[in-house]
C-alpha positions as CSV (number, residue, x, y, z in Angstrom):
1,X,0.0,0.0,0.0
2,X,1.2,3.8,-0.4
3,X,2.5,6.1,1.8
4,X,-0.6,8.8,2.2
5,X,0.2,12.7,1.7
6,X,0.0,14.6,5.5
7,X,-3.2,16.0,3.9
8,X,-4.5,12.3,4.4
9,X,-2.7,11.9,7.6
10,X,-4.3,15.0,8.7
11,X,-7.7,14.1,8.0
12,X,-7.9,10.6,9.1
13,X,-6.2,12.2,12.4
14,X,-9.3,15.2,12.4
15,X,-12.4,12.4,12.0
16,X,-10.9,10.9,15.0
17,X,-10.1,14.1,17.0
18,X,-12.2,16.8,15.6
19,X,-10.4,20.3,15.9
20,X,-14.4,21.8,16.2
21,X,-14.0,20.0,20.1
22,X,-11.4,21.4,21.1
23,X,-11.4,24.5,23.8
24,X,-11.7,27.9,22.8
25,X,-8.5,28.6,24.5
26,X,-6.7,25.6,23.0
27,X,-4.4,25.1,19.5
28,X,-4.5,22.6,18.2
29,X,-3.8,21.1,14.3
30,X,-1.1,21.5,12.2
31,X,1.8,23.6,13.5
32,X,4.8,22.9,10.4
33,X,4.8,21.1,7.4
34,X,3.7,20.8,3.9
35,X,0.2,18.9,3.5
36,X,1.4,17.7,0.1
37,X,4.0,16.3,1.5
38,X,4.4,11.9,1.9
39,X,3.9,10.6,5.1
40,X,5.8,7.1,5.5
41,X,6.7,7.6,9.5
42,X,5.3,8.7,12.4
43,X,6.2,9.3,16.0
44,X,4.3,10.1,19.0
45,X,4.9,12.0,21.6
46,X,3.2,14.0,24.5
47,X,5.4,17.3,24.3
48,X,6.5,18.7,21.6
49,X,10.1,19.8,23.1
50,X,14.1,19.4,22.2
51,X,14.2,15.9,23.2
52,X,11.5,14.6,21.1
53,X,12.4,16.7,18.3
54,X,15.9,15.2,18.4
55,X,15.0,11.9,18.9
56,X,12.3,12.9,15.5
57,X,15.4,13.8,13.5
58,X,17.2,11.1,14.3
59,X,14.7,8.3,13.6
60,X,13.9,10.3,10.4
61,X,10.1,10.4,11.0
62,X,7.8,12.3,8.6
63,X,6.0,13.2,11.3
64,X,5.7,14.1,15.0
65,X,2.4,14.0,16.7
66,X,2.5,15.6,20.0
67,X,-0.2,15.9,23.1
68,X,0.7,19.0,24.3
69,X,0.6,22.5,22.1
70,X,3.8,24.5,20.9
71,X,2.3,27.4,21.1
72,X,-0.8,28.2,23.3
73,X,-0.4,31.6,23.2
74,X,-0.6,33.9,19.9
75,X,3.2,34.7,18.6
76,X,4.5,37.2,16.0
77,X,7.5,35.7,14.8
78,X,8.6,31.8,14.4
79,X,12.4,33.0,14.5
80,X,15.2,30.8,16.0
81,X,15.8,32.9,18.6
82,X,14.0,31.4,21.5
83,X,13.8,27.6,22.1
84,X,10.2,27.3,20.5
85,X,11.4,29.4,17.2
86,X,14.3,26.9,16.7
87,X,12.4,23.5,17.2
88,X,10.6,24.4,14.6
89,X,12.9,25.8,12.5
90,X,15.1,22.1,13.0
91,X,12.0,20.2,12.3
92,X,11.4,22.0,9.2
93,X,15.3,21.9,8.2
94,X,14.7,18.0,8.5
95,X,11.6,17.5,6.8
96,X,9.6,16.9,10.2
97,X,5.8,17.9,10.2
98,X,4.6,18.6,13.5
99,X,0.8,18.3,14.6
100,X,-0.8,18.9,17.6
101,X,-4.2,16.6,19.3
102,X,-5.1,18.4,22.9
103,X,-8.3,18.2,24.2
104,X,-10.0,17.4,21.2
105,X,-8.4,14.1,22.4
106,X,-8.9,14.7,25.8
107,X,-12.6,14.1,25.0
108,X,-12.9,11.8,22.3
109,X,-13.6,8.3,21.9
110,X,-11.2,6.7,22.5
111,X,-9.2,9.2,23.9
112,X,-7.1,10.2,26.7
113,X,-9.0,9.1,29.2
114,X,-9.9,5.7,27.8
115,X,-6.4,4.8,27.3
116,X,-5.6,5.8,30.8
117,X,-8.5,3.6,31.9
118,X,-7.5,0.9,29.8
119,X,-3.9,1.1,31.7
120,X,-5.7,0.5,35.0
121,X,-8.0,-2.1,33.8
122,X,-11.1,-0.5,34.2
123,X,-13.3,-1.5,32.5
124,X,-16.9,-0.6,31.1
125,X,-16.3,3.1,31.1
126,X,-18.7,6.0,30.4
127,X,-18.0,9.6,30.6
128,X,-17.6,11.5,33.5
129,X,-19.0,14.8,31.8
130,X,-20.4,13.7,28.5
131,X,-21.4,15.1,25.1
132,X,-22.6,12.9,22.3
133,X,-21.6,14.3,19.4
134,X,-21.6,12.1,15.7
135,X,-19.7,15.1,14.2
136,X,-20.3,12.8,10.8
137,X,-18.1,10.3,11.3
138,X,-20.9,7.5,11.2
139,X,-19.3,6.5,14.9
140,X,-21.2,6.8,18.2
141,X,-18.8,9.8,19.4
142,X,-19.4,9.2,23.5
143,X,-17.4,12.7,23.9
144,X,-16.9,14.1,27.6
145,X,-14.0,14.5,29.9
146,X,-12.7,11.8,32.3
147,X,-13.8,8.4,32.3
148,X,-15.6,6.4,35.3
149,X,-16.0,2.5,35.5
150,X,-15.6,-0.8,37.0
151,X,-12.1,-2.4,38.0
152,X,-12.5,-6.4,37.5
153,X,-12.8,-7.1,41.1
154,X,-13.2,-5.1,44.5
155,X,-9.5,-4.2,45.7
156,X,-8.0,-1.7,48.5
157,X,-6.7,1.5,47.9
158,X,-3.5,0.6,49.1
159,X,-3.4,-2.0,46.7
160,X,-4.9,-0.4,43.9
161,X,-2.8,2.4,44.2
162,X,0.4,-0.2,44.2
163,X,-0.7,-0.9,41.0
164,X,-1.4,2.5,39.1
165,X,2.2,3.1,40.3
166,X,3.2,0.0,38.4
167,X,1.4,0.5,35.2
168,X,2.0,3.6,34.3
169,X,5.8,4.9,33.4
170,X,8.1,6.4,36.0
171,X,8.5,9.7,37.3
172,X,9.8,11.5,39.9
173,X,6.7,12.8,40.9
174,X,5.5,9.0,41.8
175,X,2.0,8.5,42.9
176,X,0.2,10.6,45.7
177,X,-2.4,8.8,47.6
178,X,-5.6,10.4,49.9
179,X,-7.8,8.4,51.6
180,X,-7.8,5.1,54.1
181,X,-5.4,2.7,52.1
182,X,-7.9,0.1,53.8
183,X,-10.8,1.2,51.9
184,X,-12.2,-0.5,49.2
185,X,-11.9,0.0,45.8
186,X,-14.3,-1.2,42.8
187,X,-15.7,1.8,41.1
188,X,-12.9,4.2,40.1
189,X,-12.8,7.6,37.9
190,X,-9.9,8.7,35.9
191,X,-9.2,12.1,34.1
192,X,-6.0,12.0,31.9
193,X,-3.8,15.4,32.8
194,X,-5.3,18.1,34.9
195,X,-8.7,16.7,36.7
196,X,-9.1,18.9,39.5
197,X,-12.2,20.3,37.4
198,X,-14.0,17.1,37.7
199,X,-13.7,16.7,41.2
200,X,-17.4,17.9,41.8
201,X,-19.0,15.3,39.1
202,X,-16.7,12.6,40.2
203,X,-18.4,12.5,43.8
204,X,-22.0,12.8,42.1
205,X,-20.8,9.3,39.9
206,X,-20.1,7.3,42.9
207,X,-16.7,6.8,42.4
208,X,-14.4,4.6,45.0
209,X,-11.2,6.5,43.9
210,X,-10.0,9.4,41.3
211,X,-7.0,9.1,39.1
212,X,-5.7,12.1,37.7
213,X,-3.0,14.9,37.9
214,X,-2.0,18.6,39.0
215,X,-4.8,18.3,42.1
216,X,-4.7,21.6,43.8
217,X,-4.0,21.9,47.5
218,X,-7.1,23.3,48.4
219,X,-9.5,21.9,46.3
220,X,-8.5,18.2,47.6
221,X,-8.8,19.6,51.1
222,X,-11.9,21.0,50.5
223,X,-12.8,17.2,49.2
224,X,-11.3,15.7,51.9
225,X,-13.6,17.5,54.7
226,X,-16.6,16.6,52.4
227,X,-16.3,13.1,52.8
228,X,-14.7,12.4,49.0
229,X,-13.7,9.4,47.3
230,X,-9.9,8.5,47.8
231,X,-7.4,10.5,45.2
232,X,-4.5,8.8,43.3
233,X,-2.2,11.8,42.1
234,X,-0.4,10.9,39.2
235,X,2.3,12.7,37.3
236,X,1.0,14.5,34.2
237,X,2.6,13.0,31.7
238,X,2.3,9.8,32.9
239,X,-1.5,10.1,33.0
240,X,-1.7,11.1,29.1
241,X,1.5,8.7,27.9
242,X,-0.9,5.7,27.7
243,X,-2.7,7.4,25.0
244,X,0.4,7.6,22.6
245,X,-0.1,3.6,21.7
246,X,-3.6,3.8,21.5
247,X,-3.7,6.7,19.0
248,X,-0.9,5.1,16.6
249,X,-2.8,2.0,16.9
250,X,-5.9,4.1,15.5
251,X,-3.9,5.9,13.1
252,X,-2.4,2.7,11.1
253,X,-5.7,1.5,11.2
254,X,-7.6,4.3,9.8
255,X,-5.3,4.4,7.2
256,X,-5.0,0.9,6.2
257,X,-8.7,0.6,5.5
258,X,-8.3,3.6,3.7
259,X,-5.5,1.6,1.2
260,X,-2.6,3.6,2.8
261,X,-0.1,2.6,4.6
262,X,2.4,4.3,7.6
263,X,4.8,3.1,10.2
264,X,3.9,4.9,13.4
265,X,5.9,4.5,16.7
266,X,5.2,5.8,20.5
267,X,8.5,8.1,22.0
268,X,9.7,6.4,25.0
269,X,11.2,9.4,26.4
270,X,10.2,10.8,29.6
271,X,9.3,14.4,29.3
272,X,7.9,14.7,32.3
273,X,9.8,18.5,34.0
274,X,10.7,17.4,37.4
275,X,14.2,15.4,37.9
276,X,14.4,14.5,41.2
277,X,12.3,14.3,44.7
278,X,13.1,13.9,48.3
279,X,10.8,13.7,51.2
280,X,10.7,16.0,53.8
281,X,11.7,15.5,57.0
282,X,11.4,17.2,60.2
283,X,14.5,18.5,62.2
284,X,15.5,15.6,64.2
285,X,15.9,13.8,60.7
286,X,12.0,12.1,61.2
287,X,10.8,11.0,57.5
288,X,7.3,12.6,57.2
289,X,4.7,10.6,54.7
């Protein structure tokens, strides 16, 4: 089968995660690249920063899909003078598109979410905050942030949490537990990247535990004296990684059944900021958890 054009690329990507759902403030869609141009490789990646775009260059990609925007915020110049200006002045000097997914995948289906569901093995999800949309695909679009649903069998959160922290990839930032680790845990919500929004609706759904990232301090207070479900506080990037392989998956097959062909790969890289942590400890050297 051919290689497709990034035109094709593009729109097999946009019936999956329609630009139209994304968030006012967000930007997402093409960033560099020719849409005429042929599309035999792609990598994946949740940032788009020097590390990916090196490891891009080196594994000669056509493409890099990334998670996270450039560019959030409008900019007058593209010039290689700050660290944004020159990725994508390297990427175009190498014949690397990039393209951008955000939270038009944060509440698609499958999207973020799912994946990071999937992970855990929980399983018979629905939407935490849903809008069914068919946005012409033919596909029952179940849109909506976050993702609540069953875990196979009733577990604690001691031991549940255990095993979110051995899922999902490394970090620094490890997993941050509230709540009894006695208490048990069958029905369990998840939120890929920031969830502290869905706190509220999380609690109406009847969730045993929350999996997300970037929890405030007082919000989960606030939580916490209501009576809320126990919190797993993952790293953000390790909450959206997960949805790398599911969206390549998607990709080859989207185009396959179109007659096209692409090889499409999932970066490894940890691009998660923080490099190292150490508890705190009171002064006569007691650890404090």
């Amino acid at each position: 089968m051919p290689a497709p054009s990034l035109r094709g690329v593009i729109e097999a990507l946009e019936r999956r995660y329609p630009p139209s759902t994304a968030e006012d403030w967000d930007a997402v869609g093409l960033v560099c690249g020719d849409p005429a141009a042929e599309v035999s490789s792609v990598l994946w990646a949740v940032d788009p920063v020097a590390a990916v775009a090196d490891q891009a260059l080196d594994l000669r990609v056509d493409l890099l899909v990334t998670h996270h925007p450039l560019f959030l915020t409008p900019v007058h110049s593209v010039s290689a003078t700050d660290a944004k200006g020159s990725l994508v002045h390297r990427l175009i000097r190498g014949g690397v598109a990039l393209y951008v997914a955000h939270t038009n995948a944060d509440v698609a289906a499958p999207g973020v979410s799912d994946a990071l569901a999937s992970a855990l093995g929980v399983r018979d999800t629905r939407p935490l905050a849903s809008a069914t949309q068919d946005l012409g695909t033919g596909r029952d679009m179940r849109t909506g942030l976050g993702r609540i649903g069953l875990l196979p069998e009733p577990t604690t959160l001691a031991e549940f949490a255990a095993h979110v922290a051995g899922v999902l990839p490394a970090t620094r930032h490890g997993v941050r537990v509230h709540g009894d680790l006695a208490r048990p845990v069958r029905t369990v919500a998840v939120c890929g990247g920031s969830g502290d929004s869905l706190l509220a609706a999380v609690g109406a759904a009847g969730a045993d535990a929350y999996v997300t990232a970037d929890l405030k301090h007082h919000r989960t207070l606030e939580h916490a004296e209501e009576g809320g479900c126990a919190i797993i506080d993952v790293a953000h990037w390790a909450s959206e990684w997960p949805w790398l392989a599911q969206a390549s998956d998607l990709l080859v097959a989207d185009l396959a059944a179109e007659g096209a062909t692409v090889e499409s790969q999932v970066s490894y890289l940890p691009t998660d900021p923080w490099s190292a942590h150490l508890e705190s400890t009171s002064g006569d050297g007691e650890s404090r958890t």
